[in-house]
C-alpha positions, 0 to 999 in steps of 0.5 A: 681795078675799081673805085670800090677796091681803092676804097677797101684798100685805103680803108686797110691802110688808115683803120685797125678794122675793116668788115667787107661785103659784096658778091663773088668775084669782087677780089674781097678775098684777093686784096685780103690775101694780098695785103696779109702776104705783104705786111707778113714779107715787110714784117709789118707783123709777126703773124697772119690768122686766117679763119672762118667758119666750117660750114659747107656751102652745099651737100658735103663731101664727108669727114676730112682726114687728119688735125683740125687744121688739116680739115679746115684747110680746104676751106681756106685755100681761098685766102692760102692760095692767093698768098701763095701766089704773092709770096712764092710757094717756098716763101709760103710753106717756111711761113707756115712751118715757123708759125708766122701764118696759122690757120685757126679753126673755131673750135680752138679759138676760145681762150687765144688773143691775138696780138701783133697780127693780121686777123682775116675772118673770111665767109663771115656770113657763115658765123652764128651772133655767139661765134662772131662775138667770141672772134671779136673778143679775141682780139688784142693790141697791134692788130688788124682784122679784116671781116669779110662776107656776102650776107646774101649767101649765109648757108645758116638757118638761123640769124648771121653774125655778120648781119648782127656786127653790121647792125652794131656798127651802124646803130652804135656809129663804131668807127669800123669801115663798112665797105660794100662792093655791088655787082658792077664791081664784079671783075673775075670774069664776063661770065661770073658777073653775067651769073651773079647779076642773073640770081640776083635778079631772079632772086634765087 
């Protein structure tokens, strides 16, 4: 729907790495969860990952029940949603019971490798320098990572792990897409880029 969109997409199609960054509503997480739901029906791979980092945005809502991957989905139902809406419910939920999409908290990411998958980070802004890092270095042959975030919306105290991977990327000159969405590429809603563009200009 917009220049920047057809930039991120042709970025997904010619790099193995892709980082993402933007205000809400740009379709960051849509395109991501789109394109992870086609390459997975295709078997273009053998495995979507999705992840990000347990950190509520705000007050929380308490303890949830269950695994860890129970807990953590909520967090992600972002990402599950859209590829539910592109794959079928049914479609979804076999993918899931075979493995073939897994949901991977931090917690138990340390000592996996990744490999032949599709590896979506998302709220990236949300990981620690030491947490991103151990992501990164998860990773294996024939697979693609997409890193997607808004560094203006960390819910951290301390620095982000996305501000320290741009900040490599760039000073190292790593052939690693950078693509940054802006407010005019805002396309949820009339009213959703009216209240990002007012906080922005209010700086809250």
């Amino acid at each position: 729907m917009t220049a920047r969109q057809a930039e991120y997409l042709e970025a997904l199609g010619s790099h193995p790495q892709v980082i993402v960054l933007g205000p809400a509503g740009t379709g960051k997480t849509y395109i991501a969860g789109t394109r992870a739901a086609d390459l997975l029906r295709q078997r273009r791979v053998a495995k979507v990952v999705i992840t990000r980092p347990n950190v509520p945005s705000g007050r929380s809502l308490g303890f949830f029940p269950g695994s860890l991957e129970e807990k953590i989905a909520p967090w992600v139902a972002p990402l599950t949603e859209t590829m539910k809406e592109r794959m079928g419910d049914g479609a979804f939920e076999i993918a899931v019971k075979a493995g073939d999409i897994e949901v991977v908290p931090f917690e138990v990411m340390r000592g996996r490798t990744f490999k032949n998958c599709l590896v979506i980070l998302d709220e990236a802004q949300n990981t620690t320098p030491a947490e991103i890092k151990m992501f990164l270095t998860r990773i294996g042959d024939d697979t693609q990572v997409i890193i997607n975030g808004d560094v203006s919306q960390t819910d951290l105290r301390e620095t982000s792990g996305l501000r320290t991977v741009i900040h490599l990327v760039k000073s190292r000159m790593m052939p690693i897409p950078i693509v940054e969405f802006g407010l005019d590429d805002i396309v949820r809603s009339g009213i959703c880029a009216e209240w990002v563009r007012a906080f922005e200009e209010a700086r809250v």
